[in-house]
C-alpha positions as CSV (number, residue, x, y, z in Angstrom):
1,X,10.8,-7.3,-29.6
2,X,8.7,-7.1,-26.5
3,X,10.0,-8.6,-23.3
4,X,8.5,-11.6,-21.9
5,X,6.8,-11.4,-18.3
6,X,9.7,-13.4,-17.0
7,X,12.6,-11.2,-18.6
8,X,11.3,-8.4,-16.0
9,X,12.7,-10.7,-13.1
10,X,15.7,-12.3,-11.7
11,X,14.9,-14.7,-8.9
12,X,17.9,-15.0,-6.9
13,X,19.5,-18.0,-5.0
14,X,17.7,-17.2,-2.0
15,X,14.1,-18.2,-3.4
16,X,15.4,-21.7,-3.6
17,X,14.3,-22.9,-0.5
18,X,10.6,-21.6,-1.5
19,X,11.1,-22.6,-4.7
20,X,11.8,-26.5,-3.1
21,X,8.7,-25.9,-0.5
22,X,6.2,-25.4,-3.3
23,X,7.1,-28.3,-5.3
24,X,6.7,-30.9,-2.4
25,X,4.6,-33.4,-4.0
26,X,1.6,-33.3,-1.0
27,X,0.0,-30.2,-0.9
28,X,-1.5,-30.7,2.2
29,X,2.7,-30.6,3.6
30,X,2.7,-26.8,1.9
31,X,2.0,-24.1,4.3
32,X,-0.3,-20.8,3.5
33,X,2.1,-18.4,1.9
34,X,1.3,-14.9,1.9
35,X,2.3,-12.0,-1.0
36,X,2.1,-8.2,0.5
37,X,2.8,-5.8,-1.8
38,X,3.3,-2.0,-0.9
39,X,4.2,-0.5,-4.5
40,X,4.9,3.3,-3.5
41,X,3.0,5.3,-5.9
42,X,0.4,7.6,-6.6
43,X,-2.3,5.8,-4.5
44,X,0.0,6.0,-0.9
45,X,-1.1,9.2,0.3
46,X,0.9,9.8,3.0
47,X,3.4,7.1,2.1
48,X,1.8,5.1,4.4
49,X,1.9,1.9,2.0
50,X,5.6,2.2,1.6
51,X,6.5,3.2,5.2
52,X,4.5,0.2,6.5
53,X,6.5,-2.1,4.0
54,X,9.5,-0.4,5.2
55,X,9.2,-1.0,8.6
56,X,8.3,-4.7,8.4
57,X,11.5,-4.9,6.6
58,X,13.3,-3.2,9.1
59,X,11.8,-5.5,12.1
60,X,11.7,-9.1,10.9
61,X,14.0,-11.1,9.4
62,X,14.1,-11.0,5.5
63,X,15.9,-12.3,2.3
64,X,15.6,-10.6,-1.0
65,X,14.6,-13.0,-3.3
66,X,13.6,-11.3,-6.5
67,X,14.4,-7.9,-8.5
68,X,12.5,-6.8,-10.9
69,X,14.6,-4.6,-14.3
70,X,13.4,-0.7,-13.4
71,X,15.3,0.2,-16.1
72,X,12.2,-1.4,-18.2
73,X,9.6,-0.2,-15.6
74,X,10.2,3.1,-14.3
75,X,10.2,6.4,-15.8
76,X,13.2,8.1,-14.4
77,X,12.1,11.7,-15.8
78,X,8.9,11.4,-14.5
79,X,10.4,10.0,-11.0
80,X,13.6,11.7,-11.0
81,X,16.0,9.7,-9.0
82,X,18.6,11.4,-6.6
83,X,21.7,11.5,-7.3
84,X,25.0,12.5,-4.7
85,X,27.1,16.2,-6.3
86,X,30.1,16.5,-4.2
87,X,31.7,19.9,-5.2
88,X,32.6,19.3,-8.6
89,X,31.7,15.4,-9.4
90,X,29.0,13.3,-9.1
91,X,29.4,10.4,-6.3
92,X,26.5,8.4,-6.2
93,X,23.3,7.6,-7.7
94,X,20.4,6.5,-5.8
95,X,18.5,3.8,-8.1
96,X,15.1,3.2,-8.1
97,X,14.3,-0.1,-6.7
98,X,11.4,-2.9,-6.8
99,X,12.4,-5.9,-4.9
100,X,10.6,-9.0,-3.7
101,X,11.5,-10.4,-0.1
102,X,10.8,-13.5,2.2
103,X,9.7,-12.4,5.7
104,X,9.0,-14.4,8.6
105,X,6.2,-13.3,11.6
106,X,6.9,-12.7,14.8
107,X,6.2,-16.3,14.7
108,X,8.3,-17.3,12.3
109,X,5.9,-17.6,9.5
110,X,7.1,-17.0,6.5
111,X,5.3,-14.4,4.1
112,X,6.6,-12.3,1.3
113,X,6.6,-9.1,0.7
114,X,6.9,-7.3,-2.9
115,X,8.6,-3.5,-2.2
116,X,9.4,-0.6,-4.1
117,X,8.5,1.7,-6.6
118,X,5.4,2.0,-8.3
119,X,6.0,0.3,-12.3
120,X,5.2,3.1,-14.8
121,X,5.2,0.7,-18.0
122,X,4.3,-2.5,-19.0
123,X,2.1,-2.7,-16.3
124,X,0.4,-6.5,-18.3
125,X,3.9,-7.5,-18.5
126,X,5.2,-6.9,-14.6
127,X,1.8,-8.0,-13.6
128,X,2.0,-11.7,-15.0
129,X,5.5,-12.1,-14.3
130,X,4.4,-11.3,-10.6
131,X,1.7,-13.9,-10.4
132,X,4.4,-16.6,-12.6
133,X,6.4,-16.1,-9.1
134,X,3.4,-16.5,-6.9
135,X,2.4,-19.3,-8.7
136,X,6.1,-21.3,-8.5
137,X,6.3,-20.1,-5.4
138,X,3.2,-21.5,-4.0
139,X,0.9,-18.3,-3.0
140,X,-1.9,-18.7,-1.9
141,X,-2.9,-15.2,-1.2
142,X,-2.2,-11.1,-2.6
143,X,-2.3,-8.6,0.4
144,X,-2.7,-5.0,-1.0
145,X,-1.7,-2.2,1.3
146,X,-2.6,1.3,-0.3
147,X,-3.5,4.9,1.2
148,X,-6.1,7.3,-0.2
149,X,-6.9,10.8,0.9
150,X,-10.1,11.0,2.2
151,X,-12.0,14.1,4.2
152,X,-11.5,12.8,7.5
153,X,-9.8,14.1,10.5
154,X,-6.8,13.2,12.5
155,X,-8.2,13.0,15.6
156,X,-10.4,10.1,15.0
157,X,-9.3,6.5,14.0
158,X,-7.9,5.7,10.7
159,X,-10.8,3.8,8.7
160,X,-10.2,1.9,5.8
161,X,-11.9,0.7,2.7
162,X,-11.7,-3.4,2.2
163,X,-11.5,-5.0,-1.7
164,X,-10.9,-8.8,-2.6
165,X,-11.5,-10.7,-5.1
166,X,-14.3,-12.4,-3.3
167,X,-16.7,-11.2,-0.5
168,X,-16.1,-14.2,2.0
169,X,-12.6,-12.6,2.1
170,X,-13.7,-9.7,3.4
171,X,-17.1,-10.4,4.9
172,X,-16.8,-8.7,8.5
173,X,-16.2,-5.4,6.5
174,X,-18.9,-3.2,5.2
175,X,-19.9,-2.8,1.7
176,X,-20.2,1.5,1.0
177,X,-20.9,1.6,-2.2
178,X,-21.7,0.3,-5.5
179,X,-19.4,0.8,-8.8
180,X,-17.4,3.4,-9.8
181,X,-14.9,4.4,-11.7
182,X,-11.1,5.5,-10.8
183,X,-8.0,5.9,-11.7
184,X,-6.0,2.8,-11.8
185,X,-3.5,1.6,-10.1
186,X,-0.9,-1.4,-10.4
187,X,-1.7,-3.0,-7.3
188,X,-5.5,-3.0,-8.2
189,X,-4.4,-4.3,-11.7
190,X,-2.7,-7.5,-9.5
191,X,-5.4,-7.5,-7.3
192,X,-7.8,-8.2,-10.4
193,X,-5.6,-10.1,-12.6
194,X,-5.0,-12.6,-9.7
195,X,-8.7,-12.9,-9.3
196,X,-9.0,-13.8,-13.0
197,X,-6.4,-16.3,-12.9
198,X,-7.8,-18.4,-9.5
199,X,-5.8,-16.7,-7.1
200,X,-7.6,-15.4,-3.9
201,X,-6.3,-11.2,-3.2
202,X,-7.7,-8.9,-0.9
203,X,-6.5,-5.3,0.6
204,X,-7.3,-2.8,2.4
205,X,-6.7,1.3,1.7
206,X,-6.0,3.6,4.7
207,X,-8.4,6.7,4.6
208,X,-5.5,9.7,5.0
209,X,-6.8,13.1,5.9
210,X,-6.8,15.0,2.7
211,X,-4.6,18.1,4.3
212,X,-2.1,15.2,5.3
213,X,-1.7,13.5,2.0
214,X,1.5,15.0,0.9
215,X,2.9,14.3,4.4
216,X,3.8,11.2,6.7
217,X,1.0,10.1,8.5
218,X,2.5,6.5,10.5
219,X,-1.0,6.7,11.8
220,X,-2.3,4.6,8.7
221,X,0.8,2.8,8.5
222,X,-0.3,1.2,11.8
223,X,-3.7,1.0,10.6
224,X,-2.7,-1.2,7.6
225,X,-0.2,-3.4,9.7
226,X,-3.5,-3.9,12.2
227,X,-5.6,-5.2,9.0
228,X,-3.1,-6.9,7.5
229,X,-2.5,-9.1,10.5
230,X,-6.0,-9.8,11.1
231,X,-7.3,-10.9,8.0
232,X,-3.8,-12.9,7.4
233,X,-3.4,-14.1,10.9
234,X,0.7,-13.0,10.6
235,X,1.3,-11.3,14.0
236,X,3.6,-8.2,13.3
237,X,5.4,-5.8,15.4
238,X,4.2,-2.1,15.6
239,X,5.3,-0.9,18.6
240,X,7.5,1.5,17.3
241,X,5.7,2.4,14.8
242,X,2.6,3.3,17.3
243,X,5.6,5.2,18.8
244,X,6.1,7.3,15.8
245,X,2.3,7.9,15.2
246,X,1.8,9.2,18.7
247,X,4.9,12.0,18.1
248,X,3.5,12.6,14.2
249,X,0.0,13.2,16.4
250,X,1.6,15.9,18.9
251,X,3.3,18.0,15.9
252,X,-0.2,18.0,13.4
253,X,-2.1,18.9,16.8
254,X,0.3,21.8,17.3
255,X,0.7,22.7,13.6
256,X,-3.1,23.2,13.3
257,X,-3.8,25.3,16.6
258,X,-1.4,27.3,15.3
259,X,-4.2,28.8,12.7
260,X,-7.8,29.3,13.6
261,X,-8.5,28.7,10.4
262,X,-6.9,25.0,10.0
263,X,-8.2,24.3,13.6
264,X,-12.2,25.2,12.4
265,X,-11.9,23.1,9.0
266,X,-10.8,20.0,11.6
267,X,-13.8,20.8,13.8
268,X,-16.2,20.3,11.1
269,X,-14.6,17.6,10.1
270,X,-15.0,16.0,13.6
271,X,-18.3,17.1,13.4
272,X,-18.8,15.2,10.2
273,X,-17.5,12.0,10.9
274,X,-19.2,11.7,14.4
275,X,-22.6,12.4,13.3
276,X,-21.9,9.4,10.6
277,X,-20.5,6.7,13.2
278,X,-23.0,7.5,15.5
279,X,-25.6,6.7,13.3
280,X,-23.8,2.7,12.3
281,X,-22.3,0.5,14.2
282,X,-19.2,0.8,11.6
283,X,-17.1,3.6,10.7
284,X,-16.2,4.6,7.2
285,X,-15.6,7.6,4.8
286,X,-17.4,11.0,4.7
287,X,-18.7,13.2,2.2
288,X,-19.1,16.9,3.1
289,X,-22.6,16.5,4.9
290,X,-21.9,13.8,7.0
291,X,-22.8,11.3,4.4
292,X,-20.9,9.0,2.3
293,X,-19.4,10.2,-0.7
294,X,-20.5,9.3,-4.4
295,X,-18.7,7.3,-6.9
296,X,-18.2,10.7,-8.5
297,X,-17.2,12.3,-5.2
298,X,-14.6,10.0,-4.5
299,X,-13.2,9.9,-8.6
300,X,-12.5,13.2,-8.4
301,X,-10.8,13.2,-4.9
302,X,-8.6,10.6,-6.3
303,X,-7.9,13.0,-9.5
304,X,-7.2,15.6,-7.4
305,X,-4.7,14.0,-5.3
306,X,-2.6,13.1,-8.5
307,X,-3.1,16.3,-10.3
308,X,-1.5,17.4,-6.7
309,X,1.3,14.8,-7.2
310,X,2.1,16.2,-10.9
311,X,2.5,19.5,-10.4
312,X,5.1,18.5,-7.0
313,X,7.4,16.6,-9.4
314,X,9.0,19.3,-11.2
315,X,10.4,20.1,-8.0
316,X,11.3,16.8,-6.8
């Protein structure tokens, strides 16, 4: 028998208190509650999704709230968990994990956050149980933070790409291009299944330079933390995270003067993306002359980047 949305979740004692919130009978009395989600995956070049997520758990004050069953959602051969040998026994196993947490803001807003891996199945399933907790819980808004590996260059800011579920959510941000089609992801799944359903969601992707993909770039983590407060209004700490992108931007600069080679494809890169910004008033993604990229151009960047991810997992 297939399982019900809300057999892939066990809300724990500590989402009473929301719980209590969302039912108060004015809803005038219920505060804007905010759902970031950060599902690690194949669309977080860079990890910078995850390590974002990471380090707002690691600064503010959280509860976990919610686990989701990854027994039912993630494919352990495909994502091969680690596990501890110690000489001649096995000691520990590292389970995946997909967890949802309350927050609270630097000033003390509360906001949650929905962390972990990437579901592999039953993508409907987790997907309706995860807008059956935003609904008892009283969201009012999905926050997606993603990466994508883009040709751009690490010397220049991170730009991003802005999606919602309507414009006015996302009005100040330019609109590049018309439609496409990608590869999907579960976080654009939420994003458009909450849209269906009445509930406002909105995101942002952080353009990784393609050469960096399979690294850490904190860089776009810092980025997506910068977006995520202002079109949320929830004032987050990144100083050490700035920190850690100013160190990650001393070792790629001395990694890639150490080939003439690597150093010429960043120059044209520069090149590229400066001959584009000075022409707008905006910044956004290249394509290899300097102009944006076409839906196809872009589709097959994203295939790339998980053909990429497949062959790496053999090895993980």
């Amino acid at each position: 028998m297939a399982q019900r949305p809300e057999d892939l979740v066990e809300l724990l004692p500590a989402a009473d208190e929301l719980l209590a919130r969302a039912e108060a009978p004015d809803p005038a009395t219920r505060p804007d509650l905010v759902l970031v989600h950060d599902l690690a995956g194949e669309f977080d070049a860079a990890h910078a999704g995850a390590l974002a997520g990471a380090h707002l758990l690691a600064t503010l004050p959280h509860e976990t709230i919610a686990r989701f069953d990854v027994d039912a959602l993630v494919d352990y051969r495909g994502h091969r968990p680690r596990m501890t040998f110690t000489g001649d026994s096995y000691a520990a196993f590292a389970s995946p994990t997909l967890e949802l947490h309350a927050l609270q803001d630097d000033a003390g807003t509360p906001f949650l956050l929905l962390h972990g891996d990437e579901p592999d199945f039953a993508w409907e399933r987790f997907t309706a149980a995860v807008l059956q907790i935003a609904r008892r819980l009283g969201v009012t808004r999905l926050f997606a933070m993603q990466a994508i590996p883009m040709p751009v260059p690490h010397t220049r800011p991170v730009t991003v790409t802005a999606h919602a579920t309507r414009r006015a959510l996302i009005e100040s941000y330019p609109l590049y291009w018309g439609e496409m089609r990608i590869p999907g992801s579960i976080g654009a799944l939420l994003e458009l299944r909450a849209g269906e359903a009445g509930l406002d969601a909105l995101g942002v992707a952080a353009h990784v330079p393609h050469y960096l993909a399979q690294a850490t770039y904190p860089a776009a983590s810092v980025t997506l933390l910068e977006h995520l407060s202002a079109l949320t209004g929830l004032i987050l700490p990144t100083e050490t995270m700035r920190e850690a992108a100013e160190a990650n931007r001393t070792e790629i600069d001395e990694q890639i003067g150490r080939s003439a080679e690597n150093a010429a494809v960043v120059a044209q890169l520069e090149e590229q993306f400066d001959a584009f910004t000075s022409s707008r008033e905006d910044t956004g993604m290249l394509g290899s002359t300097g102009d944006l990229p076409s839906g196809e151009e872009i589709g097959a960047q994203f295939e790339r980047f998980l053909a990429e991810q497949d062959r790496r997992r053999p090895g993980e």
